[in-house]
N, C-alpha and C positions, 0 to 999 in steps of 0.2 A: 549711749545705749543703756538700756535698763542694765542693772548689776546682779551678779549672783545673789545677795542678800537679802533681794526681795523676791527674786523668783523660786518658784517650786523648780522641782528635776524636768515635769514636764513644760513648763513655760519654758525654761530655760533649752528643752529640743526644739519647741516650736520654733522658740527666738532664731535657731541657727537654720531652721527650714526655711522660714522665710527671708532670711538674709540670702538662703543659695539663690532661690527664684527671683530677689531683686537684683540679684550680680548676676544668674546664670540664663535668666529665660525674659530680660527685657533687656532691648538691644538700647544705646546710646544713640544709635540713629532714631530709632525711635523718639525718644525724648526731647531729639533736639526738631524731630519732625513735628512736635506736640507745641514745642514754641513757635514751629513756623506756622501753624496753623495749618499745615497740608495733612495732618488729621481730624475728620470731622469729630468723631469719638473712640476712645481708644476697646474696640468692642474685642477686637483678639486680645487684649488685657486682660478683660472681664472673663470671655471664655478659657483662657490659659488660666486662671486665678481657681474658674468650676474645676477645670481636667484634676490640680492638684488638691481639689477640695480646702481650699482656702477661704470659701465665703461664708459669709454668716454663721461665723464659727463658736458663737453662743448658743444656737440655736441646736435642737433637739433632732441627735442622730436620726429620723424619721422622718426629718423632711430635707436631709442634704447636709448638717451641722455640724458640728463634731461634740456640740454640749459643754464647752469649755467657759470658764470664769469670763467675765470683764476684764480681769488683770491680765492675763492671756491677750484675748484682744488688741488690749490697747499696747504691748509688747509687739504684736503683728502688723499692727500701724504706722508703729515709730520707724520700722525697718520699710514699711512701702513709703512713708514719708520723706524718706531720702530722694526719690523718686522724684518727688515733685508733688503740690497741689493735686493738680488734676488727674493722677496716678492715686494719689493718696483718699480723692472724693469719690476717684471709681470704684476703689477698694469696700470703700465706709457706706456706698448706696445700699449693696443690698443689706446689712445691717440695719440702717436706718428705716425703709420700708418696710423692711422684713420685721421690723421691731411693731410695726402695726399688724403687721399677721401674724406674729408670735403670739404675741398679747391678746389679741382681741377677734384675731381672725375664726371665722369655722373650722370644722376640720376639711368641706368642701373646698374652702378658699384657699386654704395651707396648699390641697394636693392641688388646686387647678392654677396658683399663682406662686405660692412660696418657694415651693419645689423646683419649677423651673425656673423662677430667679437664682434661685443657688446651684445649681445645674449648671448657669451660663447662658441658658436658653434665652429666656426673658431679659432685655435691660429694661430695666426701673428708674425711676424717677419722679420725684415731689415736688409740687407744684403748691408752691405758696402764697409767694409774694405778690400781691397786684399792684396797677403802676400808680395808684392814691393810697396804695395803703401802707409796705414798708414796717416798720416793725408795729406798726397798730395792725397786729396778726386778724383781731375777733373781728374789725371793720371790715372784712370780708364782702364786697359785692356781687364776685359770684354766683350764679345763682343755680339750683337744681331742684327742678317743682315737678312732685310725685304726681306724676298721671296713672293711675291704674299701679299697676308693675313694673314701671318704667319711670327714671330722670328721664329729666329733659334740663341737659347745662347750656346755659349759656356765661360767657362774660374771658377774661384773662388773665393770664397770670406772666409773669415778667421774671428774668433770671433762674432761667431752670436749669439747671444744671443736664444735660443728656434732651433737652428740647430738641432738638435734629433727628436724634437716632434713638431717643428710647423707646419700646414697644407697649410699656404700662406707663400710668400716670396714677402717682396718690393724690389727691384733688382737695384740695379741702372748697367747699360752697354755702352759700346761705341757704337752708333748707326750712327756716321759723321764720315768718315775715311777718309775723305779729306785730305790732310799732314797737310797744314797750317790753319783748322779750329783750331778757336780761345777755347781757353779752355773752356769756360764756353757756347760753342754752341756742345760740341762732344757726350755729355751723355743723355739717356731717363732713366725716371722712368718705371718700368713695373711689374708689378703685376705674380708672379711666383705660383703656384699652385704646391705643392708636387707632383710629379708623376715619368715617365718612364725618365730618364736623369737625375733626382735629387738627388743627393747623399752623405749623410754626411758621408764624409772621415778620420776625427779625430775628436773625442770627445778630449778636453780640461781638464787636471788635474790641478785646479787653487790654488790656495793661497788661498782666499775664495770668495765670491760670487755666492758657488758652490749649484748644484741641481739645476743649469737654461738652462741643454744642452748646454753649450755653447760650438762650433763645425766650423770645417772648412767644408764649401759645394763646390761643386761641380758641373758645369752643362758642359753637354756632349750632343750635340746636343737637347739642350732642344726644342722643338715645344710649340712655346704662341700664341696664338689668339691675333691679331695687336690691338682689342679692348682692350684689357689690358694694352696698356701704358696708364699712368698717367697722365694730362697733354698734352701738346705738344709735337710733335717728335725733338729728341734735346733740350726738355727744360728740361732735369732734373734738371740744376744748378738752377732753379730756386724753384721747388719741394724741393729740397734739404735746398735752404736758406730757406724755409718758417716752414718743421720740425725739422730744429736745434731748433726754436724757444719751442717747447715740450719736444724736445730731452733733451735741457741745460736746463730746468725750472725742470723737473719733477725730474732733478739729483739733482736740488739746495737744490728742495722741500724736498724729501726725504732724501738729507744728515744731514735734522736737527732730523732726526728721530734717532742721536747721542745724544738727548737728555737723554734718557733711560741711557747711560753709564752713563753720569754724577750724574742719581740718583741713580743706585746701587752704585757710590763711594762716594756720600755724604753720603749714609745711615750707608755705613762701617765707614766711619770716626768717625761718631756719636757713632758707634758700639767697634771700637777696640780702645783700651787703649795701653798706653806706658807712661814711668817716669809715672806715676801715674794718668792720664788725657785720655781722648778722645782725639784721633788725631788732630780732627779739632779743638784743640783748639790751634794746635800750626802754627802759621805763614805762613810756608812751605805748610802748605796742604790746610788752610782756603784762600791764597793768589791765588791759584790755581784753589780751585771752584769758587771764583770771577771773576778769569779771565776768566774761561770755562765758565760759565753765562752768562756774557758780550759780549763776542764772539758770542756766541749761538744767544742772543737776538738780537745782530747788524744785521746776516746773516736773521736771519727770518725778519726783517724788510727791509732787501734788499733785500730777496726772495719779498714778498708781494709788495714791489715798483715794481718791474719787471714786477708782474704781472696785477698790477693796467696800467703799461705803453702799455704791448700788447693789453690789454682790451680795453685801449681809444687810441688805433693806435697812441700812439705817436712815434717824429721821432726818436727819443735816445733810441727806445727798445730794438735793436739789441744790443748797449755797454750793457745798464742795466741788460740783460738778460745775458751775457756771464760775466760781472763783479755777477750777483749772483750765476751762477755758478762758478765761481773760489773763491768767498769770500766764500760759503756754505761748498764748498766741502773741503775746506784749512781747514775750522773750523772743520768739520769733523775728520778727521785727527789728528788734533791740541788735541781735546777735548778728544777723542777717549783714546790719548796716557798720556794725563793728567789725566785723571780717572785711566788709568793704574798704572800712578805711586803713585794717591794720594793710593792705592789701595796694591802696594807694591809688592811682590812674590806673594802670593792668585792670582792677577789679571792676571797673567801671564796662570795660568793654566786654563783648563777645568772646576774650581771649580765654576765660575762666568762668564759670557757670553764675558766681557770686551776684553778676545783675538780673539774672534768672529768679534769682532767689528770692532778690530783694522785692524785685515784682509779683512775684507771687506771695509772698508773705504779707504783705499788704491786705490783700484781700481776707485774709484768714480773722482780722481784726473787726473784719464787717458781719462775714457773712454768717451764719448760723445763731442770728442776733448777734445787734453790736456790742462791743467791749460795756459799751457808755447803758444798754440797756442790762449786760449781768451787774454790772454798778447798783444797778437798780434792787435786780433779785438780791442778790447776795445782801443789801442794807437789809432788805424787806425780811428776808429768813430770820439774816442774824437778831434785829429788833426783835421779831416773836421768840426765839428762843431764850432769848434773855428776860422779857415782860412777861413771860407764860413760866418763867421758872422752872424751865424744861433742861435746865445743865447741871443742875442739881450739885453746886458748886461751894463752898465756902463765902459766908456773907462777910464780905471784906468791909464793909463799912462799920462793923460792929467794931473793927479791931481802932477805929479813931477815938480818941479820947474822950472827945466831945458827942463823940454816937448820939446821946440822946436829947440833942438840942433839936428836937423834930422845927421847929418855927422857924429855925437859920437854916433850915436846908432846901425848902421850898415855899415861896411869896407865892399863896395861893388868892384867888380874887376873896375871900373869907380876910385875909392879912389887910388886902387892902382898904376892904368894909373897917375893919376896926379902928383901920389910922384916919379915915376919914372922920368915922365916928368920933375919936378924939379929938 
């Protein structure tokens, strides 16, 4: 769990408000109905989450909020993250959505969709992925061609998280079908309402993170009201880079909610005997919780940096927030399978939650862009920040002896003109 030395007084009420509602007002039958899949989405979650005014708790006391930091937040996450995935995704949607109405919405839009998503009224849901496209996000097929005042969608999207049961849809579509329009000018956001053309055409049998509808949809001449894009026409690459920002944090947030595995197998170790000792007394398993700790703690502290960086607009938030999701969700993972083995055969089975975990944690490394593509971002940031001389740092190569031997430090094709020439 986060520590007192990074929380403020009121992070640190929130922190223990939402620890009662994950121990006090979600049953365990629940949870374990969530892995059997005899729930199709957990919608008394979402509205139990409105009643206590726990959703979208960034967002601006005027439309449902409470106006609270990112570090806030992501403190409210780590505690629903105990929960599970698909607890922890239902938590983070309206965030996520609501992060395109924050931002970029009307005041219309705020009252006629913000509102009752954070209410509990509305379930939300984002619709990204298509089944060729995958993380080439801008190759977007979809399509929505302005008739008068009216889209008109067709095409589908794959993996949607609340595709069963949600009653809004964020859409992203090609709306610039110019040939040579530039990738990042072809797509709008738009705001999809369940209705006549919307159709979830496969439910998803997953591995785990299941009991969250997750569904391929469908739209077949959908009819949307033009007031419903989000945004600018053709700006959704821009919608888009600004709720990765929720998207990646709230996955970071909630993969520390791995903490829980690590204390049912510390408890066992302490519990189960062998040669004649407690497990944890021997090497092999006490070397393992250390390292699983340590892990845990690094990621929450670069959860919590990331979110200190969105809060005060700094410009490294985009690496920081895609390096805390890849370090969180790794550790995730990492810790997940380390609890299993300090844990032995027991762990493996239904006996103890740990294969739960291990299931679901899995996913966390895929989804909200994969590990291999923040890889990407995070090279991409760091390289400009270092070539644009934007760290404003100590020039360390002055301090070599040799500094000013400029010719032995780079064989430019100039270098190699000369040797020929000789």
């Amino acid at each position: 769990m986060f520590y007192e030395t990074l929380m403020t007084d009121e992070e640190q009420s929130l922190q223990q408000e939402v620890r009662r509602f994950a121990c006090e007002e979600v049953s365990h039958d629940m949870v374990r109905a969530l892995d059997r899949d005899e729930i199709q989405y957990p919608r008394d979650f979402v509205e139990n989450l409105a009643a206590h005014n726990l959703l979208g708790l960034r967002f601006d006391p005027k439309w449902g909020g409470r106006g609270l930091p990112w570090t806030a937040e992501v403190i409210a996450e780590e505690e629903i993250g105990v929960l599970g995935t698909t607890l922890g995704c239902a938590f983070a949607m309206p965030s996520i959505v609501g992060e395109a109405l924050h931002v970029f919405g009307t005041e219309a839009q705020k009252e006629r969709h913000l509102k009752p998503i954070l209410e509990g009224k509305l379930i939300c849901a984002e619709a990204l992925t298509e089944p060729r496209g995958g993380s080439d996000f801008f190759g977007a097929t979809s399509r929505a061609e302005l008739v008068g005042d009216t889209f008109v969608i067709n095409g589908q999207k794959r993996f949607v998280v609340g595709a069963t049961e949600a009653d809004i849809f964020l859409v992203y579509c090609r709306t610039n079908f110019e040939e040579d329009a530039q990738k990042h000018q072809r797509i709008s956001a738009i705001l999809v309402e369940r209705g006549p053309g919307v159709k979830t055409e496969y439910q998803y049998g997953l591995m785990g993170t299941r009991g969250g509808g997750t569904g391929r949809l469908v739209f077949r001449n959908v009819e949307v009201p033009k007031e419903n894009i989000i945004g600018k026409l053709h700006g959704g690459a821009q919608v888009f880079n600004q709720m990765m920002i929720p998207e990646r944090l709230t996955s970071a947030a909630a993969s520390l909610g791995v903490r829980a595995a690590l204390d049912v197998a510390a408890r066992y170790s302490d519990k189960r005997r062998a040669f004649g000792q407690k497990i944890r007394r021997f090497q092999a398993v006490s070397f393992m919780v250390a390292d699983a700790i340590t892990q845990l703690d690094a990621a929450r502290a670069m959860v919590y940096m990331a979110a200190r960086a969105v809060d005060m607009g700094s410009p490294n938030r985009r690496r920081l927030v895609s390096q805390a999701k890849k370090f969180a969700t790794d550790t995730a993972w990492d810790v997940s399978n380390k609890a299993m083995q300090i844990m032995g055969g027991i762990g493996y089975t239904e006996i103890f939650p740990i294969e739960r975990m291990v299931r679901d944690f899995r996913l966390s490394q895929i989804w909200t862009g994969t590990n291999e593509i923040m890889n990407l971002l995070i090279q991409h940031e760091f390289y400009k920040e270092v070539l644009e001389g934007s760290r404003n740092q100590r020039d360390v190569e002055l301090d070599a002896a040799g500094h000013d031997a400029q010719a032995e430090k780079c064989f430019t094709d100039e270098d190699m003109w000369l040797v020929h020439e000789a």
